[in-house]
C-alpha positions in Angstrom: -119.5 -115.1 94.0 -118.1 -116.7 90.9 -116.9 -113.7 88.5 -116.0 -115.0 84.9 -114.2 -113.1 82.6 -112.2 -113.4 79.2 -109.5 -111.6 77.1 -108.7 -112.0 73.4 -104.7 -113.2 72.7 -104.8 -110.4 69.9 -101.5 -108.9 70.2 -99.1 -108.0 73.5 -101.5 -106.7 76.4 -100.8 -102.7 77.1 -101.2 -100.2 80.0 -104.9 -99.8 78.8 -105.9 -103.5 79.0 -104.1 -103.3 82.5 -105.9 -100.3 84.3 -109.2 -101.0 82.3 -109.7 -103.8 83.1 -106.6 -106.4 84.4 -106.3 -104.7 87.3 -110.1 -105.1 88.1 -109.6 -108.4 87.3 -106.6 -109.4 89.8 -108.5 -107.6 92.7 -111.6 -109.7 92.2 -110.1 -113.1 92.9 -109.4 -112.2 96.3 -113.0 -112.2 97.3 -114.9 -114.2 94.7 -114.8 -117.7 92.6 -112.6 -116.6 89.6 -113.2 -118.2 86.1 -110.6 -116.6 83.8 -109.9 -117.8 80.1 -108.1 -116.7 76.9 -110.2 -116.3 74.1 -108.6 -117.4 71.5 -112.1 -118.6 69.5 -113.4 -115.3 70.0 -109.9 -114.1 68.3 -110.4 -116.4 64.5 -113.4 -113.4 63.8 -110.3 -110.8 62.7 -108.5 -114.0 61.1 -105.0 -113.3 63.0 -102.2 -115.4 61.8 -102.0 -119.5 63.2 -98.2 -118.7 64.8 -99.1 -115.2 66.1 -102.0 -116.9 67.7 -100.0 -119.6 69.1 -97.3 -116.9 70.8 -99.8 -114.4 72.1 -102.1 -117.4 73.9 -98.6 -118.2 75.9 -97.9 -114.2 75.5 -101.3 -113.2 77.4 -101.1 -116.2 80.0 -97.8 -115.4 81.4 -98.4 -111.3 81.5 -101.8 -112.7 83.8 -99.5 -114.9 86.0 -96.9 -112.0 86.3 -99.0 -109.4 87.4 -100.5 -112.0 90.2 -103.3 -114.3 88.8 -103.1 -116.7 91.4 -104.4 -120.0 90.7 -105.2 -121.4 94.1 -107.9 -119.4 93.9 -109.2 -118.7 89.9 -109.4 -121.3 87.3 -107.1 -120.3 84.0 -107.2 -122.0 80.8 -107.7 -121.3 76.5 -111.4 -121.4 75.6 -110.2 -123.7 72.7 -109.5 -126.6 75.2 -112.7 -126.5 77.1 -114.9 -128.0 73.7 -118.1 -128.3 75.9 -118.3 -124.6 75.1 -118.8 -124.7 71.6 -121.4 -127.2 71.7 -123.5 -125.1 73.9 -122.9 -122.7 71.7 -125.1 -124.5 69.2 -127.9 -125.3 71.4 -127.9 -121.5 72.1 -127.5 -121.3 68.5 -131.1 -123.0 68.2 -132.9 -120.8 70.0 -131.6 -117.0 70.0 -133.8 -115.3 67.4 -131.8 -113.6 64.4 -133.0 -109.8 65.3 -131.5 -110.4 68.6 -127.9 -110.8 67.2 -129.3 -108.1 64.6 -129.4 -105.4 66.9 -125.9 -106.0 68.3 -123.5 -102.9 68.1 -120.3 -104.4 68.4 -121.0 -106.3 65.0 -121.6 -103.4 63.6 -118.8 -101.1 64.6 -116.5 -104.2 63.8 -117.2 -104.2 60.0 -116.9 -100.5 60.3 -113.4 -101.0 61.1 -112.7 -103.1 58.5 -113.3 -106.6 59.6 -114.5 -109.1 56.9 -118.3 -109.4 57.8 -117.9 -113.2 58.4 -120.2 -115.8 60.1 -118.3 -116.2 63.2 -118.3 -112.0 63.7 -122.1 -112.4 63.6 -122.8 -115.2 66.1 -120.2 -113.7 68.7 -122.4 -112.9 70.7 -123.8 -116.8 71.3 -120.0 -118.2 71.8 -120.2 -114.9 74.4 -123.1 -116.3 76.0 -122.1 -119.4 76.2 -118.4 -118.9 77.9 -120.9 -117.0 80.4 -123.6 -119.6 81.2 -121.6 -122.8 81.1 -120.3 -122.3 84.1 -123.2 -120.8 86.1 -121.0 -117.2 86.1 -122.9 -115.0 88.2 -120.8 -111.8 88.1 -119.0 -110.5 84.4 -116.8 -107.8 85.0 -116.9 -105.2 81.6 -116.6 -101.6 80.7 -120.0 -99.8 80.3 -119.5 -99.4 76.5 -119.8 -103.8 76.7 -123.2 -103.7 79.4 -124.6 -104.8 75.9 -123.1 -108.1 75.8 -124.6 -109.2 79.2 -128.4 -108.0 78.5 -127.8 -110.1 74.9 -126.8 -112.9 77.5 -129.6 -112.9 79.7 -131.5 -112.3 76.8 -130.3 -115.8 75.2 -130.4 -117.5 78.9 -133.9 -116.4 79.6 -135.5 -117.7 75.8 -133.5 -121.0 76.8 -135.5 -121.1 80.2 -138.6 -120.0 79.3 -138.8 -122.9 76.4 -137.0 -125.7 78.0 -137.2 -124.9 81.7 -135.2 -123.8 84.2 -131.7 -123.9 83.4 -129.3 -121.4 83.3 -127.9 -118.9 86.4 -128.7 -115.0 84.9 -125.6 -113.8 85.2 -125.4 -109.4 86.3 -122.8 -107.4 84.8 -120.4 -105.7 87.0 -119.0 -102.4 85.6 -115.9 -102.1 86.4 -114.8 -98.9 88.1 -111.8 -97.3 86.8 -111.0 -95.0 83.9 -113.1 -94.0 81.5 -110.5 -94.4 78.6 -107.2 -94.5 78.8 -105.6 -93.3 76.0 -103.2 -94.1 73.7 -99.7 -91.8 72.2 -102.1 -90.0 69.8 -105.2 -89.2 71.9 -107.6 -91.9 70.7 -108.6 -94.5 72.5 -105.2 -97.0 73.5 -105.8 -100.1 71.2 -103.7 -102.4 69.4 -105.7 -101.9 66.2 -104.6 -98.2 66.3 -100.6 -99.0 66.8 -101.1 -96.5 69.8 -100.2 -98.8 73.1 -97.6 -99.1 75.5 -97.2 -102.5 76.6 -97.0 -103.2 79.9 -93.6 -105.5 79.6 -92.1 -104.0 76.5 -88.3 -103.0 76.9 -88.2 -99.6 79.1 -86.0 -97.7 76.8 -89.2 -98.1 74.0 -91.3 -97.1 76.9 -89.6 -93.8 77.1 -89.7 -93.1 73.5 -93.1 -93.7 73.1 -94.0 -91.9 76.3 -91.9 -89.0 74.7 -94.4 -89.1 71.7 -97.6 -88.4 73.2 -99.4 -86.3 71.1 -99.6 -82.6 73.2 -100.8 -79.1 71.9 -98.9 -76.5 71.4 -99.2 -74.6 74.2 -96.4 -72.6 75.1 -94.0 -73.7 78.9 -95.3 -70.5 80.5 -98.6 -70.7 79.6 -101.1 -72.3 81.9 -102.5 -75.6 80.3 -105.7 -77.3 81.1 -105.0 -80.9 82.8 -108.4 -82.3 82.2 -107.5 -82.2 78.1 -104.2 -83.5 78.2 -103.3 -87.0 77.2 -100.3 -87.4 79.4 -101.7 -86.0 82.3 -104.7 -88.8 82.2 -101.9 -91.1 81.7 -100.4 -89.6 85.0 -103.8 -90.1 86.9 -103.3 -93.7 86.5 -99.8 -94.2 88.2 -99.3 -91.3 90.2 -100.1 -91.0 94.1 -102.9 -88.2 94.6 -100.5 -85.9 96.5 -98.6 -86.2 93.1 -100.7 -85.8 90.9 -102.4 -82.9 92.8 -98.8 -80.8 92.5 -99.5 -81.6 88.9 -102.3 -80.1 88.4 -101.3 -76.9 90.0 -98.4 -76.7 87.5 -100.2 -76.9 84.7 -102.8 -74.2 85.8 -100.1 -71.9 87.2 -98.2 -72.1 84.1 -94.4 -72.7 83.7 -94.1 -76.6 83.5 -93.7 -77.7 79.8 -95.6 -81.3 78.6 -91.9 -82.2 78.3 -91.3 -82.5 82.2 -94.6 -84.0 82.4 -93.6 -86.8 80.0 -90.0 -87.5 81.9 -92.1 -88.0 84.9 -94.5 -90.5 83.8 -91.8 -92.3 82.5 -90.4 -93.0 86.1 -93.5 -93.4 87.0 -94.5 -96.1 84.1 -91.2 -98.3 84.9 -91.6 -98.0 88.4 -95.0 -99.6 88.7 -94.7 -102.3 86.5 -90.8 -103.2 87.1 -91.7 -105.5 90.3 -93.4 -107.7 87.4 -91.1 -107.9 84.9 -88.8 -110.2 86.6 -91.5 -112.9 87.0 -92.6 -112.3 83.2 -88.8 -112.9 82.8 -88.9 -115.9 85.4 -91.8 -117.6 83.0 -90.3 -116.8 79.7 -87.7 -119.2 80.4 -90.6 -121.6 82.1 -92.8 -122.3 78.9 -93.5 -125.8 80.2 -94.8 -123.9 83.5 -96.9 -122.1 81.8 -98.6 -124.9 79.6 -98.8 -126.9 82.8 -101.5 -124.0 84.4 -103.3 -124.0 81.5 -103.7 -127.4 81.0 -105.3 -128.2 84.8 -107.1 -125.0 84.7 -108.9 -126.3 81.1 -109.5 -129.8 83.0 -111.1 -128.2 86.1 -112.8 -125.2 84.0 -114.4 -128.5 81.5 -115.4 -130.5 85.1 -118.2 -127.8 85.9 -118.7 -127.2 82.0 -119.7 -130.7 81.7 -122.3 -130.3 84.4 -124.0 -127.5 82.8 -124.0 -128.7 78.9 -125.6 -131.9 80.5 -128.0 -130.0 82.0 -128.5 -128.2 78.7 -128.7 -131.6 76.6 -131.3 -133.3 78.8 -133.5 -129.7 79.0 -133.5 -130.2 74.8 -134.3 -133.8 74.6 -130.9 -135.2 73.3 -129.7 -136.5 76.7 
């Protein structure tokens, strides 16, 4: 099936984009059609800096091709050099009704967080829809809290095909099964808008220190502790083997282990997983031209079956 997904060039990817929803990502392509872009239009709505943009497109590209995007087999590129998509944005434009986007949460909860309540924060949700219908995308890997994006999609594809005739694929969500949140050194939710993440290829010794300043309660070493409400023990869950992370658990109910020991461990644990990957990151650091080269033939074959569709699109509206 051909799975499309997208991640915003924001800021350097962390441990919580990984095992929410990287990972998922990597272990789709085996089996399916991949269609993987950066976002980087989807990125102007919190107005981020032109050279911070510019170093985390190249940032985000080469953490996906260290951690094994491969591109026989998925097509990579920057949203911003496929422009058939925001044309098809427009045409979407013309026919989603305003209480549609209206109803959206994510808008909502943006603003809430501070974002300037701009145009562009608005109309997301069509630029969304149209990275998903353009190329026929049958399968969109998200978390549960985004099933909201896809029904909006389908929404928009079905008014488009009930007005102009058959013409987009209805794509199905596919919730991606992993952790529920992984959180970040203070207990919320990791994210780079709260300054809470580990990144996956920052230097190991600033792993340690801010695995060593994950928030913990107070509960005394000889106490028993409950796993299921401690933040480095869900951290644990996601590195450790279950054999591990069973003996875990029966530490922290039996009492005796501090959060301390806990921490040292998912250290190791951190550096070991990830270190395979850091030489290749290292590898395409010093391979920029590399790196521009993937993106530039995935944007030409990722435009070939855009083309198809907007065509499609244009002669369905009468301007083709």
């Amino acid at each position: 099936m051909r799975v499309l997904s997208g991640i915003q060039p924001s800021g350097r990817l962390h441990i919580g984009n990984f095992f929410g929803a990287m990972r998922q990502h990597l272990q789709l392509q085996a089996q399916n059609e991949g269609f993987y872009f950066i976002a980087d239009y989807h990125a102007l709505t919190s107005g981020p800096k032109p050279e911070a943009l510019r170093l985390n497109r190249y940032a985000v590209a080469m953490d996906y091709l260290a951690l094994g995007l491969d591109t026989s087999k998925t097509i990579f590129w920057c949203q911003s050099d496929v422009p058939q998509v925001t044309e098809l944005t427009w045409l979407l434009s013309c026919i989603t009704p305003m209480g549609l986007l209206q109803r959206c949460v994510s808008y909502k909860e943006k603003v809430a967080q501070g974002l300037t309540a701009n145009h562009g924060l608005f109309a997301y949700p069509v630029l969304q829809a149209a990275d998903i219908l353009i190329f026929d995308s049958q399968l969109v890997p998200v978390g549960a809290d985004q099933k909201q994006h896809i029904e909006v999609t389908r929404d928009i594809a079905g008014y488009f095909n009930n007005t102009y005739g058959e013409t987009f694929v209805l794509p199905k969500d596919y919730i991606i099964d992993s952790v529920a949140v992984v959180p970040g050194i203070d207990g919320r939710k990791m994210s780079k808008s709260y300054d809470n993440t580990i990144e996956i290829f920052e230097p190991e010794n600033s792993v340690k220190k801010k695995v060593m300043r994950i928030v913990t309660d107070s509960t005394p070493v000889e106490s028993p502790k409950d796993p299921d409400k401690c933040n480095v023990f869900a951290l644990l869950k996601l590195v450790a083997s279950t054999e591990e992370l069973a003996e875990w658990d029966k530490k922290y109910r039996q009492g005796g282990t501090g959060y301390g020991d806990a921490k040292k461990r998912l250290v190791e644990l951190l550096l070991e997983y990830f270190r395979p990957y850091r030489q290749k990151r290292q590898e395409l650091e010093n391979n920029i031209d590399y790196v521009k080269k993937v993106l530039k033939e995935g944007a030409e074959k990722a435009a070939a079956v855009a083309d198809v569709t907007l065509k499609r699109a244009r002669k369905a509206m009468g301007i083709e």
